[in-house]
N, CA, C and O atoms as a DFTB+ gen file, in Angstrom:
264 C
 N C O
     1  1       0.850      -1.182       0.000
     2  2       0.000       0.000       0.000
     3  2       0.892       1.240       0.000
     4  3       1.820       1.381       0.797
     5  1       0.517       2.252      -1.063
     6  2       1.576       3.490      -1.013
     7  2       0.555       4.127      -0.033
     8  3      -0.648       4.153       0.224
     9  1       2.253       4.830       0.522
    10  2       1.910       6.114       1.878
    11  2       0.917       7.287       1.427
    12  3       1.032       7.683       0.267
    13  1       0.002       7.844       2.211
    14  2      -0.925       8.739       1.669
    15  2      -0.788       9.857       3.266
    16  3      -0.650       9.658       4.473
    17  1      -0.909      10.878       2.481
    18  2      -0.749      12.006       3.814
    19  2      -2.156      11.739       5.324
    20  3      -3.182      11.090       5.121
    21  1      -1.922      12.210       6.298
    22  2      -3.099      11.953       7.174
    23  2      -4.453      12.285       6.900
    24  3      -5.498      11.686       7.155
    25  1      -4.092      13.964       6.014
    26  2      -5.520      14.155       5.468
    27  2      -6.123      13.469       4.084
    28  3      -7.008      13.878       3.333
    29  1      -5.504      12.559       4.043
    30  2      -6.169      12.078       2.400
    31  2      -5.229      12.211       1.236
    32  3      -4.989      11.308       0.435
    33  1      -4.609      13.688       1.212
    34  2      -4.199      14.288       0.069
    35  2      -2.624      13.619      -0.567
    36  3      -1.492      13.696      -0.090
    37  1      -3.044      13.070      -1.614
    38  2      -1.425      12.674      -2.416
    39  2      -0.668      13.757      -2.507
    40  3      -1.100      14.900      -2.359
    41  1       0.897      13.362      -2.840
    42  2       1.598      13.626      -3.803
    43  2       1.525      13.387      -5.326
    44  3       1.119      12.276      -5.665
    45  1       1.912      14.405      -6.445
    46  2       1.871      14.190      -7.354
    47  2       2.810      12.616      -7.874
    48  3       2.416      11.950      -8.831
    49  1       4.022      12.242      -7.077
    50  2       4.114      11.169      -7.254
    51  2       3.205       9.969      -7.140
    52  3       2.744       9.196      -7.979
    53  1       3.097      10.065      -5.836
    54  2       2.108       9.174      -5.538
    55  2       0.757       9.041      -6.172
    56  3      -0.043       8.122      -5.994
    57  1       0.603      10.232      -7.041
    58  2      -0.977      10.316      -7.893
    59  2      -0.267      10.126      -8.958
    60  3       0.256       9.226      -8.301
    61  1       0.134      10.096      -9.703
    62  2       1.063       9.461     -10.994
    63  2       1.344       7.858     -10.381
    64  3       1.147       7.141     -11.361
    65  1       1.646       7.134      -9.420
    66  2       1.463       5.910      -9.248
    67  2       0.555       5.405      -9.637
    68  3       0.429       4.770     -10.684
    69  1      -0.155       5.612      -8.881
    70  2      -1.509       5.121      -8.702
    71  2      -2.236       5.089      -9.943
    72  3      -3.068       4.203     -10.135
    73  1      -1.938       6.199     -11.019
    74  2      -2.352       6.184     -12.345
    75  2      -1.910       5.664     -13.227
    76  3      -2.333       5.595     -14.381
    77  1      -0.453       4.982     -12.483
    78  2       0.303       4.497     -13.697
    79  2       0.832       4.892     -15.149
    80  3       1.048       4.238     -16.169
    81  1       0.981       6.626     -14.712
    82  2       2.245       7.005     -15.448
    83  2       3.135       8.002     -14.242
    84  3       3.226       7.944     -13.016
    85  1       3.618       8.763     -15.126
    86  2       4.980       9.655     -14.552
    87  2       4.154      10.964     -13.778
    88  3       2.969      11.284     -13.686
    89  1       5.262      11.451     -13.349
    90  2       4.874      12.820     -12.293
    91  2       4.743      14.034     -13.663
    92  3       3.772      14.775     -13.510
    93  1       5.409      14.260     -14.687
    94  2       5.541      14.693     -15.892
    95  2       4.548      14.811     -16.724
    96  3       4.313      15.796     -17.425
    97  1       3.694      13.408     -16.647
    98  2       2.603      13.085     -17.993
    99  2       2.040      13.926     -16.718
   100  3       2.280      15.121     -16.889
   101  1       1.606      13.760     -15.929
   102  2       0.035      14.477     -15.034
   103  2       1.096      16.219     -15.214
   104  3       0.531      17.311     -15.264
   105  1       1.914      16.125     -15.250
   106  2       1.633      18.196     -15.641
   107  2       1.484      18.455     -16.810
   108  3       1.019      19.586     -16.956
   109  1       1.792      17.558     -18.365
   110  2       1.844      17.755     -19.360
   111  2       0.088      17.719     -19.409
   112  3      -0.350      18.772     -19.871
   113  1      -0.778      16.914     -19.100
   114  2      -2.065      16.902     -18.675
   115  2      -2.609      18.084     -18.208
   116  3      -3.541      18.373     -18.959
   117  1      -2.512      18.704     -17.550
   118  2      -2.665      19.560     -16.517
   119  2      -2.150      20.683     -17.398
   120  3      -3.080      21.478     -17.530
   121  1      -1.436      20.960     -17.839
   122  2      -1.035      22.166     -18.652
   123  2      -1.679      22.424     -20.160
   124  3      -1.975      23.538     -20.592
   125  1      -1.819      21.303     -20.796
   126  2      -3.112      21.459     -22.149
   127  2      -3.937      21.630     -21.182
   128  3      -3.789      22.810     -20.862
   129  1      -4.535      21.275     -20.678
   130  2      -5.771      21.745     -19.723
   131  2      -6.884      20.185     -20.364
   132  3      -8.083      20.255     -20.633
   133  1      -6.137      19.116     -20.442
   134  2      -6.565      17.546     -20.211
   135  2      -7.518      17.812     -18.589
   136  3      -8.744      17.718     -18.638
   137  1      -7.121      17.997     -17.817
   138  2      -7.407      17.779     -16.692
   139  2      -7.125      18.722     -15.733
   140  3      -6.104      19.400     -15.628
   141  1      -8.437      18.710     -14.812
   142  2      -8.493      19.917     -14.070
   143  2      -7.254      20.442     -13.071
   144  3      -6.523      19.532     -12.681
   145  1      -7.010      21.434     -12.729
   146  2      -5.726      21.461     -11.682
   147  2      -6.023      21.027     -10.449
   148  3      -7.180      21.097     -10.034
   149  1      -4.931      20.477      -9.638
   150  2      -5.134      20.271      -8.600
   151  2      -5.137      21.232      -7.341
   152  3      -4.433      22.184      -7.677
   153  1      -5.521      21.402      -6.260
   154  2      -5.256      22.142      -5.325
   155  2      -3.868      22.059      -5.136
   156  3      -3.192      21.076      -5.441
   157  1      -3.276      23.510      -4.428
   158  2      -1.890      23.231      -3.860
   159  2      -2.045      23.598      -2.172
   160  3      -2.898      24.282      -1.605
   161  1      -0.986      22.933      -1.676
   162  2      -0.971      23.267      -0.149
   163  2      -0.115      24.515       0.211
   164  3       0.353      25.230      -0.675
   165  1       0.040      24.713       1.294
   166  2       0.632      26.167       1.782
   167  2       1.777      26.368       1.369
   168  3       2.251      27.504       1.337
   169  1       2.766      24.754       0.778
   170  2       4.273      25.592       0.080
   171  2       4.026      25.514      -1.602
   172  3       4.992      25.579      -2.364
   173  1       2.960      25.403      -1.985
   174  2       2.443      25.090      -3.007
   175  2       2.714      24.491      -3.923
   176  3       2.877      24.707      -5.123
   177  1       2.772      23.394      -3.029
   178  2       2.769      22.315      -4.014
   179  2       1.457      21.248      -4.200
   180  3       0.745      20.857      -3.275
   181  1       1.349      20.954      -5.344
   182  2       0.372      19.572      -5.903
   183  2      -0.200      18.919      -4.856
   184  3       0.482      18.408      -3.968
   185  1      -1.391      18.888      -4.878
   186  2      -2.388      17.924      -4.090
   187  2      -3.501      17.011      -4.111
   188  3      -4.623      17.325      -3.715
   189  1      -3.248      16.076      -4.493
   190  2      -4.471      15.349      -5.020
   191  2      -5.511      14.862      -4.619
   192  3      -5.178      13.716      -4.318
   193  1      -6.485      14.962      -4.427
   194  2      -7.662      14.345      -3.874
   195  2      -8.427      13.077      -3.973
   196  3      -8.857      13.075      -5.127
   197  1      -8.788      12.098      -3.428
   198  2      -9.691      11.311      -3.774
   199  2     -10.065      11.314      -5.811
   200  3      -9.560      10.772      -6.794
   201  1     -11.417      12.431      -5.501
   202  2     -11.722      12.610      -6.723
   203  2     -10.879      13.194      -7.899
   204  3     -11.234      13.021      -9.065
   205  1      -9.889      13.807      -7.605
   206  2      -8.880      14.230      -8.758
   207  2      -8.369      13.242      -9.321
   208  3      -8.142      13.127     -10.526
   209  1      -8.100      12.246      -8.226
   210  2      -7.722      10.203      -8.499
   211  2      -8.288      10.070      -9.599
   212  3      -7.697       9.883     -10.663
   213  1      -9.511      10.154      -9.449
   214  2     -10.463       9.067     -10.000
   215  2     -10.981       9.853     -11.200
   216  3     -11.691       9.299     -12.039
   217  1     -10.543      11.476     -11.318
   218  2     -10.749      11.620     -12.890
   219  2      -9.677      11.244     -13.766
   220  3      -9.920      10.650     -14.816
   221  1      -7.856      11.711     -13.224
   222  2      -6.738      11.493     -13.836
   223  2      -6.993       9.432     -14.706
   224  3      -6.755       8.921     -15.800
   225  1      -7.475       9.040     -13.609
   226  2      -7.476       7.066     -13.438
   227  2      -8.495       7.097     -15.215
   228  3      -8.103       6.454     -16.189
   229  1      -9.779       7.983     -15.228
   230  2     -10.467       7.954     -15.996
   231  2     -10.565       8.667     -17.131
   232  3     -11.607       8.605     -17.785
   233  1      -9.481       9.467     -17.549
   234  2      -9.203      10.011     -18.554
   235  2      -7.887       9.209     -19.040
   236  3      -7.634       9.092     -20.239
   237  1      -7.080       8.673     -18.040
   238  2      -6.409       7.836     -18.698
   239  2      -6.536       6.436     -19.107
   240  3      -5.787       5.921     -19.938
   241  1      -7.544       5.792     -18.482
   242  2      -8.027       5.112     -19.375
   243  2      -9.104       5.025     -21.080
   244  3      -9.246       4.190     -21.973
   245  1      -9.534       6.119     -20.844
   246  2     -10.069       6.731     -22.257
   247  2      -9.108       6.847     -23.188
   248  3      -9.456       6.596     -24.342
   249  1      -7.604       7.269     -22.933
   250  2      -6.534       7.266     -23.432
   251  2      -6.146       5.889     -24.268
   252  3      -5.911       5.635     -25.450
   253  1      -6.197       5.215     -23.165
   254  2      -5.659       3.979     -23.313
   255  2      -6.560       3.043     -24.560
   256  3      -6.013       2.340     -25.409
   257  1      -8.189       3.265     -24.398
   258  2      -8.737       2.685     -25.541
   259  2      -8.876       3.482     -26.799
   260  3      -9.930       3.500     -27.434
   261  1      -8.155       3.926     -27.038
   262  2      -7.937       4.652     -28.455
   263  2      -6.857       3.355     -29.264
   264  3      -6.446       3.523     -30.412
């Protein structure tokens, strides 16, 4: 099981795991504007949510059946 912060919130690594690509593809994503941005925390950095999971998980599988 990968480590997840106390409140819920990933790392962009750890949300690129879980999606099964790179920390890279989710900003190259994120920068066409593929996918919504994520919140950042107070040093502002990347934060992923539950549901940010589960759109990145579902746009990349849409990907995938092309």
């Amino acid at each position: 099981m990968m480590s997840k912060s106390p409140n819920g919130r990933l790392t962009i690594t750890e949300a690129a795991e879980r999606v099964g690509v790179s920390p890279k593809t989710l900003l190259r994503w994120e920068k066409a504007g593929k996918t919504p941005r994520p919140k950042r925390d107070w040093r502002g950095w990347r934060v992923y949510e539950q549901e940010d999971l589960s759109e990145l998980i579902a746009f990349h599988d849409h990907l995938r059946r092309w």
